[in-house]
The first five atom37 places (N, CA, C, CB, O) and aatype in JSON, in Angstrom:
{
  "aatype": [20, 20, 20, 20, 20, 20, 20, 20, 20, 20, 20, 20, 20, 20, 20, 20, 20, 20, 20, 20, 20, 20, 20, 20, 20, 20, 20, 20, 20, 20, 20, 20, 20, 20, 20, 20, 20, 20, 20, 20, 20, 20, 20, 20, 20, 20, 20, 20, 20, 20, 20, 20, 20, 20, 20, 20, 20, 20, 20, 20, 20],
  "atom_mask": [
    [1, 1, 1, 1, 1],
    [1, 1, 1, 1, 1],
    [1, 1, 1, 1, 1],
    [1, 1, 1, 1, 1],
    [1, 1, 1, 1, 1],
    [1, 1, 1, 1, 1],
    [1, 1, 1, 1, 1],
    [1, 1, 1, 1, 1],
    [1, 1, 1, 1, 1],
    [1, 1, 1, 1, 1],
    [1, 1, 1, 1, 1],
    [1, 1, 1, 1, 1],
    [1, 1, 1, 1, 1],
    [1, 1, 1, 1, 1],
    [1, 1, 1, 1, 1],
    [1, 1, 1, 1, 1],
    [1, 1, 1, 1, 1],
    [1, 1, 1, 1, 1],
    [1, 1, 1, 1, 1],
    [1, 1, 1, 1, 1],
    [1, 1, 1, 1, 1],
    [1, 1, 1, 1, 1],
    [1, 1, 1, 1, 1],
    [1, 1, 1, 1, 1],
    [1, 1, 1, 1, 1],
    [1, 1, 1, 1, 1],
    [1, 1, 1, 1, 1],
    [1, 1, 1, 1, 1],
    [1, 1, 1, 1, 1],
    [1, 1, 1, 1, 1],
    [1, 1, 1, 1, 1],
    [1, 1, 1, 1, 1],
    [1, 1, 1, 1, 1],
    [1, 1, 1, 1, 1],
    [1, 1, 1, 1, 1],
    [1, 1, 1, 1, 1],
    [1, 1, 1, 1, 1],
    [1, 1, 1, 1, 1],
    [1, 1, 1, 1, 1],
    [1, 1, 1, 1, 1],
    [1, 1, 1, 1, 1],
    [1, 1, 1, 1, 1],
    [1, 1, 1, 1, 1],
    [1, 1, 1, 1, 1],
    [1, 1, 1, 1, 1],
    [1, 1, 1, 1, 1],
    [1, 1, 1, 1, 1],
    [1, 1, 1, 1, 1],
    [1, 1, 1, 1, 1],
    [1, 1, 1, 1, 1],
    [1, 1, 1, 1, 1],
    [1, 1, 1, 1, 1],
    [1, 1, 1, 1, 1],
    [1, 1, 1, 1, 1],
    [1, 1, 1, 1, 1],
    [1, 1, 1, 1, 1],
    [1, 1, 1, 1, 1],
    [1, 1, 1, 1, 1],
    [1, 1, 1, 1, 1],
    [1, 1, 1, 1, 1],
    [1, 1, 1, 1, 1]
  ],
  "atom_positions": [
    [[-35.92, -92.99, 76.35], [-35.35, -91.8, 75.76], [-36.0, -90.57, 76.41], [-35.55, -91.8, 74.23], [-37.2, -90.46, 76.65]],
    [[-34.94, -89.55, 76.69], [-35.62, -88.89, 77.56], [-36.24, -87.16, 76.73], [-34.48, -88.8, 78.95], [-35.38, -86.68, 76.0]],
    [[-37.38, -86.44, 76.8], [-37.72, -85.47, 75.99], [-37.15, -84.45, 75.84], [-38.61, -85.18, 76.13], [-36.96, -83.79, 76.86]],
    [[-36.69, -83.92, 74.58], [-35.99, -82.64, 74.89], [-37.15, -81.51, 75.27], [-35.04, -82.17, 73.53], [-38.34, -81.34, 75.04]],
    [[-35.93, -80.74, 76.08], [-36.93, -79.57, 76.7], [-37.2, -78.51, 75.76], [-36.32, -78.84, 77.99], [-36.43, -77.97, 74.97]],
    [[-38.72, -78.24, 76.02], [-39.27, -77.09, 75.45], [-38.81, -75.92, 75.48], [-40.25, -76.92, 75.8], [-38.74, -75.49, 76.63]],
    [[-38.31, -74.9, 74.36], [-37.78, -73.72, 74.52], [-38.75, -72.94, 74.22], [-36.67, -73.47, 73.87], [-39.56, -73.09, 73.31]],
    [[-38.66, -71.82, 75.25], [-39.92, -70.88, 75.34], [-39.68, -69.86, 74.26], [-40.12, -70.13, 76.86], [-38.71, -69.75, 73.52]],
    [[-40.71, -69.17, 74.33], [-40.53, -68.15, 72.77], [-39.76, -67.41, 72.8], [-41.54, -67.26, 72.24], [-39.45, -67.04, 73.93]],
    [[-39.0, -66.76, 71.62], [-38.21, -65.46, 72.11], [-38.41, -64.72, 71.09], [-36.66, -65.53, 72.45], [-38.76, -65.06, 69.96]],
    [[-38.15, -63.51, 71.56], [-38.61, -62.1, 70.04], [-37.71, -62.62, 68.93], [-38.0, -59.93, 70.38], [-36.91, -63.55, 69.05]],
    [[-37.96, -61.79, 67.69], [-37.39, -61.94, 66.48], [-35.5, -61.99, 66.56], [-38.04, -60.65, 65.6], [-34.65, -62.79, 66.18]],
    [[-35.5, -60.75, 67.23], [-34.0, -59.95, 67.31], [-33.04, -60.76, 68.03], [-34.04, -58.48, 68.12], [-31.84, -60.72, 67.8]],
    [[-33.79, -61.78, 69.25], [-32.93, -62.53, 69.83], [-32.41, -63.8, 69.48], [-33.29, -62.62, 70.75], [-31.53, -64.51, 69.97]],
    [[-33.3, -63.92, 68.37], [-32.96, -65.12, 67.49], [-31.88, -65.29, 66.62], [-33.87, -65.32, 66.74], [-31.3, -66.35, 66.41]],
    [[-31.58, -63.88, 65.98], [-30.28, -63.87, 64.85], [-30.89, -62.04, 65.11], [-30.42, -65.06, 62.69], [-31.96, -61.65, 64.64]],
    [[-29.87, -61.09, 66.02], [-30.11, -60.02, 65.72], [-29.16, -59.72, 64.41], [-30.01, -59.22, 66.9], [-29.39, -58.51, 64.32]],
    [[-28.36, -59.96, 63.48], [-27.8, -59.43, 62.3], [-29.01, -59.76, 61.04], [-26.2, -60.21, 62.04], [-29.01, -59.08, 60.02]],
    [[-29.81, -60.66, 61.2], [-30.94, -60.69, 60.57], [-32.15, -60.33, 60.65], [-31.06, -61.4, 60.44], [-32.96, -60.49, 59.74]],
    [[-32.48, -59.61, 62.17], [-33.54, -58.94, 62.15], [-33.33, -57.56, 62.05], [-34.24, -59.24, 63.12], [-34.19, -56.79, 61.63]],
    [[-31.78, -57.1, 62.56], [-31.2, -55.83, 61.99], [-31.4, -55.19, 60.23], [-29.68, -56.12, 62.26], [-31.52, -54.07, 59.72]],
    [[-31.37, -56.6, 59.74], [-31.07, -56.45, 58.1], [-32.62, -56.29, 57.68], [-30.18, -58.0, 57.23], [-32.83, -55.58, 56.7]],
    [[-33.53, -56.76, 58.2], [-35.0, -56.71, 57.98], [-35.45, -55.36, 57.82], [-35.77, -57.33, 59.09], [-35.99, -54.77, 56.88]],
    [[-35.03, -54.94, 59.18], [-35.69, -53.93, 60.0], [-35.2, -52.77, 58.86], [-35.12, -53.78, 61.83], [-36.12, -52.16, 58.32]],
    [[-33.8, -52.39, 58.46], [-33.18, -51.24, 57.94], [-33.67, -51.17, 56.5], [-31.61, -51.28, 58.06], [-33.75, -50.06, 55.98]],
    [[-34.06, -52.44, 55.68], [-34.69, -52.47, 54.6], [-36.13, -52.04, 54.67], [-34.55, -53.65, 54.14], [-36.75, -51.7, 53.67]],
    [[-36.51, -52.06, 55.59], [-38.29, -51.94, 55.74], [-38.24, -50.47, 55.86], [-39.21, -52.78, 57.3], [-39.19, -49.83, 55.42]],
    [[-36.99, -49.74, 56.53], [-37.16, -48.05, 56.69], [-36.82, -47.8, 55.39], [-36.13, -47.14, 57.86], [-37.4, -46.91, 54.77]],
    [[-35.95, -48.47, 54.88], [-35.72, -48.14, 53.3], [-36.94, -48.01, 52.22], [-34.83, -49.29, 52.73], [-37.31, -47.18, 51.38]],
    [[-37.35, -49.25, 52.67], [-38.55, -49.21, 51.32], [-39.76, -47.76, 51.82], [-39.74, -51.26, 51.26], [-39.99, -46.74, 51.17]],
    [[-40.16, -48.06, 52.75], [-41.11, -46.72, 53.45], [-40.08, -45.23, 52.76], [-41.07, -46.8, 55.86], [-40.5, -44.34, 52.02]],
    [[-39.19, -45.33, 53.12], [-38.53, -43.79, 53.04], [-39.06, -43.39, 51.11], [-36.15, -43.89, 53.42], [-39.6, -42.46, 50.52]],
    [[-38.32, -45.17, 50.67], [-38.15, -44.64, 49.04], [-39.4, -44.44, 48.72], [-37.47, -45.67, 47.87], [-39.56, -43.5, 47.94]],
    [[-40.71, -45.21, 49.2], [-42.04, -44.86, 48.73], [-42.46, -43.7, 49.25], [-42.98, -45.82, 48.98], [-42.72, -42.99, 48.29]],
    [[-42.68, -43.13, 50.23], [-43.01, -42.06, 50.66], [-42.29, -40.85, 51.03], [-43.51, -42.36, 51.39], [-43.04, -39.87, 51.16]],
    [[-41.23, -40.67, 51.21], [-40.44, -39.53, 51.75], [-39.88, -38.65, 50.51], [-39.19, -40.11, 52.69], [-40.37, -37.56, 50.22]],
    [[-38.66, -39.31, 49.71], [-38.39, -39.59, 48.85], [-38.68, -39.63, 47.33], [-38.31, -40.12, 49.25], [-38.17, -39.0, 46.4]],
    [[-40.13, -40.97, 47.39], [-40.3, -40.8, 46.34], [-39.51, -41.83, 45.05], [-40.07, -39.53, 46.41], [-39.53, -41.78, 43.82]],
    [[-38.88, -42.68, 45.96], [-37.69, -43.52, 44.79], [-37.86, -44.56, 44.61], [-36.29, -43.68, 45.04], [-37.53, -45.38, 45.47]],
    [[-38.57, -45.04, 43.23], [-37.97, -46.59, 42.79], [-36.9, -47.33, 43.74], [-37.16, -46.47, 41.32], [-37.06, -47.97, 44.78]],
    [[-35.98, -47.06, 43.14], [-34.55, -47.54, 43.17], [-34.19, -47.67, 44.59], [-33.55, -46.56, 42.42], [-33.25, -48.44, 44.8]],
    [[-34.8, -47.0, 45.75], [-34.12, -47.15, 47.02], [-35.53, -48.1, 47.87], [-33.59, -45.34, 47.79], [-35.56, -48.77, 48.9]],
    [[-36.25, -47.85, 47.17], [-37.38, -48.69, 47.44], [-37.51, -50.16, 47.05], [-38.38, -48.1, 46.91], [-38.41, -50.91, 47.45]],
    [[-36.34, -50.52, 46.09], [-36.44, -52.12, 45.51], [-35.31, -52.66, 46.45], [-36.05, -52.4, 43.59], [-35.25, -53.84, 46.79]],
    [[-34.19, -51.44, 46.94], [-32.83, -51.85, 47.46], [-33.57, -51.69, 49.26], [-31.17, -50.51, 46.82], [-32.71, -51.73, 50.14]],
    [[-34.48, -51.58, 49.56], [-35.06, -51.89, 50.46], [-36.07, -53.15, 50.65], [-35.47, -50.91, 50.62], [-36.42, -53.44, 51.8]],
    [[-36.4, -53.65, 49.89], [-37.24, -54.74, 49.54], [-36.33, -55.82, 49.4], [-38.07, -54.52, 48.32], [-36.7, -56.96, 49.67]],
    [[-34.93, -55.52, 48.91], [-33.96, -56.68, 48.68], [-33.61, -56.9, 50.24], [-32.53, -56.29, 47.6], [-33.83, -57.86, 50.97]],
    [[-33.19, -56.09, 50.41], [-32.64, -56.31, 52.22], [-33.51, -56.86, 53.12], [-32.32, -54.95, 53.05], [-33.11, -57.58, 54.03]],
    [[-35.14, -56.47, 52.88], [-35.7, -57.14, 53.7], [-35.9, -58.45, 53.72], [-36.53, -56.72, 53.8], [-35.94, -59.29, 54.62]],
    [[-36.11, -58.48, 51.89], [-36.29, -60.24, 51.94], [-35.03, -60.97, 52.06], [-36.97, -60.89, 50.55], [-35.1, -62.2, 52.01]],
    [[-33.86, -60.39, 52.21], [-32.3, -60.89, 52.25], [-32.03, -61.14, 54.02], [-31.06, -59.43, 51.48], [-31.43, -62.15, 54.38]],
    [[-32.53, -60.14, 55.0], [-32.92, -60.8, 56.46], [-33.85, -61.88, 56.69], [-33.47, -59.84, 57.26], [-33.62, -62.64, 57.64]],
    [[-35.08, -62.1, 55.81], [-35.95, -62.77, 56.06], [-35.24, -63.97, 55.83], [-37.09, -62.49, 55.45], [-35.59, -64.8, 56.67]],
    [[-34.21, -64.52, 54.86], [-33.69, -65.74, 54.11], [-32.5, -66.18, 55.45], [-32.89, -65.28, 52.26], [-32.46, -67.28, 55.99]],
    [[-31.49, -64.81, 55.82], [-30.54, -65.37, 56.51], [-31.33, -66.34, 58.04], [-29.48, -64.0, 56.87], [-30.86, -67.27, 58.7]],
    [[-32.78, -65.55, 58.15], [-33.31, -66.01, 59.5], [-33.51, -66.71, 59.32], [-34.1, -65.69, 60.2], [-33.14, -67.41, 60.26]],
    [[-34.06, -67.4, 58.45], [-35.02, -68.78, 57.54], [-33.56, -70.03, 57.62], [-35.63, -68.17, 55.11], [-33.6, -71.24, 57.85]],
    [[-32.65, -69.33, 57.38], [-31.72, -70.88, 57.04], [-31.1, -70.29, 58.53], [-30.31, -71.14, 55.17], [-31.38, -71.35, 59.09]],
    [[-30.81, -69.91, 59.05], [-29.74, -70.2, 60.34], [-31.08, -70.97, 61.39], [-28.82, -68.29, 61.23], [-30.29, -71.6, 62.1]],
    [[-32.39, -71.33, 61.92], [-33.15, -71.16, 62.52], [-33.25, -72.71, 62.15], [-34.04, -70.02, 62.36], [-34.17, -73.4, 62.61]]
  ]
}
C-alpha cells in the first residue's frame, strides 16, 4: 500500500477563506464593541461570528 503524500502547511484563509473571513470580521466586531464603541450587544454579535467561523473551519477540515 502505497503512502499518502504529505500536505505541506497552508495559512488559515487558504483553507476555507469564507471561514476565516467570518472569524476575522467578528474579531473587528468584538474589539470595535469593547473599545471604540463601547457596546455589549455588538460585542457578543462579534463573539458569535467568531466562534461561528471557528465551527464552519472545524467541520469542513
Amino acid at each position: 500500500m502505497t503512502p499518502q503524500p504529505r500536505r505541506g502547511w497552508r495559512p488559515p484563509g487558504a483553507r476555507h477563506p469564507g471561514a476565516f473571513a467570518l472569524s476575522i470580521l467578528g474579531a473587528v466586531l468584538l474589539l470595535l464593541g469593547l473599545t471604540v464603541l463601547d457596546s455589549v450587544l455588538l460585542a457578543v454579535l462579534g463573539a458569535v461570528l467568531t466562534v461561528a467561523g471557528w465551527l464552519v473551519a472545524r467541520r469542513s477540515s
